[in-house]
C-alpha positions as CSV (number, residue, x, y, z in Angstrom):
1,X,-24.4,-9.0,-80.2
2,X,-24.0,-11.0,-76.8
3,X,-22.5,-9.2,-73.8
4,X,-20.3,-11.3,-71.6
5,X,-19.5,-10.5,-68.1
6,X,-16.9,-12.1,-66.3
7,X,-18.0,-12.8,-62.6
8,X,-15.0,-12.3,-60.0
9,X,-14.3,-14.9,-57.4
10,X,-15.4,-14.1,-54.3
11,X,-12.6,-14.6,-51.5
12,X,-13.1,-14.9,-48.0
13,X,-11.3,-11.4,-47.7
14,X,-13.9,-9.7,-49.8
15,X,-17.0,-11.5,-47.3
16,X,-15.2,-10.2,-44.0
17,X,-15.8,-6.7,-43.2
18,X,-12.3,-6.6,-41.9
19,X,-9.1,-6.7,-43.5
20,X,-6.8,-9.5,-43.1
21,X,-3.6,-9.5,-40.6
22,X,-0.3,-10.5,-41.6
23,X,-1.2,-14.8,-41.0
24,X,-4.1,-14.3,-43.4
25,X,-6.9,-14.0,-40.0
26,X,-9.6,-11.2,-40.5
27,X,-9.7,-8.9,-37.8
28,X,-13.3,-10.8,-36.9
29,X,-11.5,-14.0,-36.4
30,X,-9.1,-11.9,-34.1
31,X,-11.8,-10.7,-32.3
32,X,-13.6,-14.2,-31.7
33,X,-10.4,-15.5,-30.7
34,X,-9.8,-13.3,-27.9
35,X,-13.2,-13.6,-26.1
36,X,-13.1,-17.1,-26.4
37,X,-9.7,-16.9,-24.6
38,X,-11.6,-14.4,-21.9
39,X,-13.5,-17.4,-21.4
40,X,-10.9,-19.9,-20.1
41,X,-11.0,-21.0,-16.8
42,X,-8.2,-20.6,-15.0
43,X,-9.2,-22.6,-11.9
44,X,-10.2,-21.3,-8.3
45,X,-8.6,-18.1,-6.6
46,X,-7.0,-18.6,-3.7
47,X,-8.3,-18.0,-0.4
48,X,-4.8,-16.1,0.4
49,X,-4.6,-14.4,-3.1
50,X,-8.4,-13.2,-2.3
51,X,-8.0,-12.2,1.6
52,X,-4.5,-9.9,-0.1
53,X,-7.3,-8.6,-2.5
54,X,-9.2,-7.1,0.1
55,X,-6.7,-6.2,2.6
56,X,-4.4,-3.9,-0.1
57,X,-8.0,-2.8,-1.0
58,X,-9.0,-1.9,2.5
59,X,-5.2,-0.5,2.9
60,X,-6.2,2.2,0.4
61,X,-9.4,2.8,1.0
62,X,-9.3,3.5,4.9
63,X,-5.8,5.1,4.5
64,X,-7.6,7.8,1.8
65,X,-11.0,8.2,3.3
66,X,-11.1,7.0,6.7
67,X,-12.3,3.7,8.1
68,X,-15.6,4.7,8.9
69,X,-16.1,6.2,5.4
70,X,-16.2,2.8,4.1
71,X,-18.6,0.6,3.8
72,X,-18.2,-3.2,3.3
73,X,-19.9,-3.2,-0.1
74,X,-17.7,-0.2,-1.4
75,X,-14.7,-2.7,-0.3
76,X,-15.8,-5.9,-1.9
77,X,-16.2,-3.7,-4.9
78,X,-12.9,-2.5,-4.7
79,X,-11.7,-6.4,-3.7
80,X,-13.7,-7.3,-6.8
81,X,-15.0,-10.3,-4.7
82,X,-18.4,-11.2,-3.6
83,X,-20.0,-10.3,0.4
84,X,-20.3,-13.9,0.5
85,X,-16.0,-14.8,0.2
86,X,-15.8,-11.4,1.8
87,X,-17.4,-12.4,5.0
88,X,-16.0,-16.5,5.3
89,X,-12.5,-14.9,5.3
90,X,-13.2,-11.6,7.7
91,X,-15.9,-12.3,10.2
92,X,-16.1,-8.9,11.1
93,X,-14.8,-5.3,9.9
94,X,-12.5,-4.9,12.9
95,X,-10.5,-8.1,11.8
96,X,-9.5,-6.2,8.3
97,X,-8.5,-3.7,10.5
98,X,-6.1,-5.7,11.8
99,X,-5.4,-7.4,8.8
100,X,-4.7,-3.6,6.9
101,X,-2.3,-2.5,10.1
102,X,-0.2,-5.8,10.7
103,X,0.8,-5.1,6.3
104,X,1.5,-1.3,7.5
105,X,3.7,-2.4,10.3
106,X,5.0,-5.1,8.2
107,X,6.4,-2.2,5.6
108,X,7.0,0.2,8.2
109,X,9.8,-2.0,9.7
110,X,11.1,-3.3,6.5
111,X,11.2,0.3,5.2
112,X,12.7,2.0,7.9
113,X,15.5,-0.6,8.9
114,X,16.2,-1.2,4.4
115,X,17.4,2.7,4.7
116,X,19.1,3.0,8.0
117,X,20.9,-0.4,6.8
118,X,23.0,1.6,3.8
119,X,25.0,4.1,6.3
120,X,27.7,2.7,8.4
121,X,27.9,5.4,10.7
122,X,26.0,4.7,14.0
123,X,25.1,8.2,14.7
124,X,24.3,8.9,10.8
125,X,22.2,5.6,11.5
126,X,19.8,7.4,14.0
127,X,20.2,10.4,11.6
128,X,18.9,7.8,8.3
129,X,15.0,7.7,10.2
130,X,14.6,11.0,9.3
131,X,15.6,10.7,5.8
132,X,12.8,7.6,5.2
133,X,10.1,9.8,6.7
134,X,11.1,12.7,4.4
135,X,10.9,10.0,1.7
136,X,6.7,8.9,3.2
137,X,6.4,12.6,3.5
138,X,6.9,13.5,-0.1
139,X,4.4,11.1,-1.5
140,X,1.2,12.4,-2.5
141,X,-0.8,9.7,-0.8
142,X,0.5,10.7,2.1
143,X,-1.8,10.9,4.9
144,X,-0.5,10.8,8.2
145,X,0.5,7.7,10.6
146,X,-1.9,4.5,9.8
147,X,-1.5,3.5,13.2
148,X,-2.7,7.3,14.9
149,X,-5.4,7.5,11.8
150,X,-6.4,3.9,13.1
151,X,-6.2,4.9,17.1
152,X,-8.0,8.2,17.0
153,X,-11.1,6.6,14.5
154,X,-11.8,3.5,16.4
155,X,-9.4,2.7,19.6
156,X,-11.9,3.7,22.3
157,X,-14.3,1.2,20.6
158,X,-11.7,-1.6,19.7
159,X,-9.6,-2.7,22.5
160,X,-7.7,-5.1,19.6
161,X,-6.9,-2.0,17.4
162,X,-5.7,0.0,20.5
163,X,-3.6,-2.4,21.9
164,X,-2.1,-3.3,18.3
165,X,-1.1,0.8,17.4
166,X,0.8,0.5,21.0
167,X,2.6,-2.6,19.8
168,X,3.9,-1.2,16.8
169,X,4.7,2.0,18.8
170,X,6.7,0.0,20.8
171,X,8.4,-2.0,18.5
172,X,10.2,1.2,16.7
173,X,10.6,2.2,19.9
174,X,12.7,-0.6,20.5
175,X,14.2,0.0,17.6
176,X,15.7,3.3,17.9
177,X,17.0,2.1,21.1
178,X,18.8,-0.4,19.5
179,X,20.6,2.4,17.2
180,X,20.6,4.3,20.1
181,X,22.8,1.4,22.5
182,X,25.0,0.9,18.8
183,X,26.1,5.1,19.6
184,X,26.8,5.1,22.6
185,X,24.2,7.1,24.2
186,X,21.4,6.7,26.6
187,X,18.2,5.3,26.9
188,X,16.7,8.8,27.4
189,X,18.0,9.4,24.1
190,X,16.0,7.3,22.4
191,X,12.1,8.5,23.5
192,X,13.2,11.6,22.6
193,X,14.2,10.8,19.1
194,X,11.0,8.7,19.1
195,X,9.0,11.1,19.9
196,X,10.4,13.6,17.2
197,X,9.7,10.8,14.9
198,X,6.0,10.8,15.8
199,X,5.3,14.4,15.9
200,X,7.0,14.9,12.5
201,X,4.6,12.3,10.9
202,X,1.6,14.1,12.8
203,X,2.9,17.7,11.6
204,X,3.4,16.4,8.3
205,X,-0.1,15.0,7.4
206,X,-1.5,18.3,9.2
207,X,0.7,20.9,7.4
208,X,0.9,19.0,4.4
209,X,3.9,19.1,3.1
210,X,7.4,17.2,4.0
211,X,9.4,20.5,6.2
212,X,8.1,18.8,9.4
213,X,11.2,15.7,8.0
214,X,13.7,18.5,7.9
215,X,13.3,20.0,11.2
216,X,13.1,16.7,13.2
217,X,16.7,15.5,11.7
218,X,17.7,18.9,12.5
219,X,16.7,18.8,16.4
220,X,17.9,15.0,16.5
221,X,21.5,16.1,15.1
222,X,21.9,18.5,18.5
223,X,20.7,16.1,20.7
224,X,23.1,13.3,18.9
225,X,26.0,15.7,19.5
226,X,25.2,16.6,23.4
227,X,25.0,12.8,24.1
């Protein structure tokens, strides 16, 4: 007696050793579809998208380990960009330097003036520094004043760093006058408020911890009130 066997079809399902999505694609088709799209060329970058690449790089990398920690091949890494693109948009390492603290002064001033601009008051105004630097101070990258960090590493060596920490120095100097003039008290005033400003940052990346905020808004509310 014959024996018949039936012979099954064979489906493309049953040749993949994937399992089909819901559109009826194996999970290998998937997977050949997205490196293919890896593959796309989006055109050139940017000289300005690349040169924000490396200075947000070279932002967090001097800010964390200190300028002279860094080498330029550690940054390109971190810039994921080649020595070659590197070096056509930064001749040397002092201009990312520059670069890194013209972006800190940038946020400085846009940060400190965003949250003295919500109080009214024009001595709780002077008061409102205090309260952004408590804010800096409490973040765990924390790590002092760019601009001193920057100063104290290479300011005897680079005449162009030195004289661009005293700019911005002077600029929020100028600005606490400013808030200082809007009270109605003196000029003398406002170094001293300055000045508990800058030691506060100082104490703070020293000590570690955000108490150095507290006691500056403290000592600027008595001199507010003798003015």
């Amino acid at each position: 007696m014959a024996v018949e066997f039936s012979v099954p079809t064979v489906t493309k399902a049953m040749m993949s050793p994937f399992p089909d999505d819901e559109n009826g694609r194996s999970l290998s088709d998937l997977t050949l579809e997205n490196v293919r799209s890896r593959r796309k060329y989006t055109g050139p970058v940017s000289d300005t998208e690349i040169r924000e690449r490396i200075v947000e790089a070279a932002d967090r990398l001097y800010y964390g380990k200190g300028i002279q920690a860094v080498g330029m091949d550690e940054l390109r890494t971190a810039a994921d960009v080649s020595l070659k693109r590197l070096y056509t948009l930064f001749a040397s390492k002092e201009q990312i330097v520059l670069a890194v603290l013209q972006r800190r002064h940038e946020q400085w001033t846009h940060g400190v003036a965003d949250k003295v601009a919500q109080v009214s008051d024009p001595r709780e105004r002077l008061l409102a520094i205090y309260d952004y630097l408590a804010d800096w101070f409490a973040d765990e990258n924390f790590r002092g004043c760019g601009f001193i960090n920057a100063f104290g590493e290479i300011g005897a060596t680079s005449p162009a760093v030195a004289e661009q920490a005293r700019r911005h120095k002077e600029s929020f100097q100028a600005f606490v006058a400013d808030l200082v003039a809007e009270a109605g008290c003196t000029d003398e005033l406002a170094a001293q408020l300055a000045l508990l400003a800058e030691g506060a940052q100082t104490t703070a990346a020293i000590a570690g911890n955000g108490e150095a905020a507290v006691h500056a808004r403290r000592a600027a509310q008595v001199l507010i009130a003798a003015c």
